[in-house]
N, C-alpha and C positions, 0 to 999 in steps of 0.2 A: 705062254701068255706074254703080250705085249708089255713093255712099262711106261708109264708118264713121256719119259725120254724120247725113246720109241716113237710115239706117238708125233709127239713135235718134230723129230728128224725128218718123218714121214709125211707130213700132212699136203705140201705143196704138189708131192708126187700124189698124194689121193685126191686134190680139187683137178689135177690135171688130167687125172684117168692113167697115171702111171705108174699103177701098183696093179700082182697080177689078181688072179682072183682067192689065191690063199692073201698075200697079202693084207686084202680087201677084209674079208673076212676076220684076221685078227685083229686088225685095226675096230673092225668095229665091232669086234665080241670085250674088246676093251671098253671103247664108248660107254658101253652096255652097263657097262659096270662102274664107271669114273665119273662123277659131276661134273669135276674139274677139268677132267680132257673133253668130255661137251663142249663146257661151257669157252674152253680156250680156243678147240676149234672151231664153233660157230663165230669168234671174233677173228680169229684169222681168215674163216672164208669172207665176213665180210670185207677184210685189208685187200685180200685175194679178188674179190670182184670188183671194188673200187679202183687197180690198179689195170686188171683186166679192162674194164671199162675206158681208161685215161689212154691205152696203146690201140685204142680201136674209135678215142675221138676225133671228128671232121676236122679238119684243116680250118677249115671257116670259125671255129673256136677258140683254136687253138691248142689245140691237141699235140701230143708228142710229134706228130705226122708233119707238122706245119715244118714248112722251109726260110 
């Protein structure tokens, strides 16, 4: 079984789809069981799509893209 650690080490490789599918699986038979690894990952995926989001803004905004 996964620990708290674990979890964090791992998280950026599981928003990206880069964990295999045991991986996958202990990762979130932890969840399953942690509030606090919930609750810590659902605010890193949101850091994780806001940052996502900011490398994929128009130029016309001004987005990382812009020259």
């Amino acid at each position: 079984m996964w620990t708290c650690s674990d979890i964090q080490q791992r998280s950026a490789a599981y928003f990206a789809n880069g964990l295999d599918a045991h991986e996958s699986q202990q990762l979130e038979s932890h969840l399953a069981q942690c509030a606090a690894c919930r609750l810590d990952l659902s605010e890193a995926y949101s850091a994780f799509r806001l940052a996502s989001a900011a490398f994929n803004a128009p130029d016309a905004v001004g987005g990382l893209n812009a020259a």
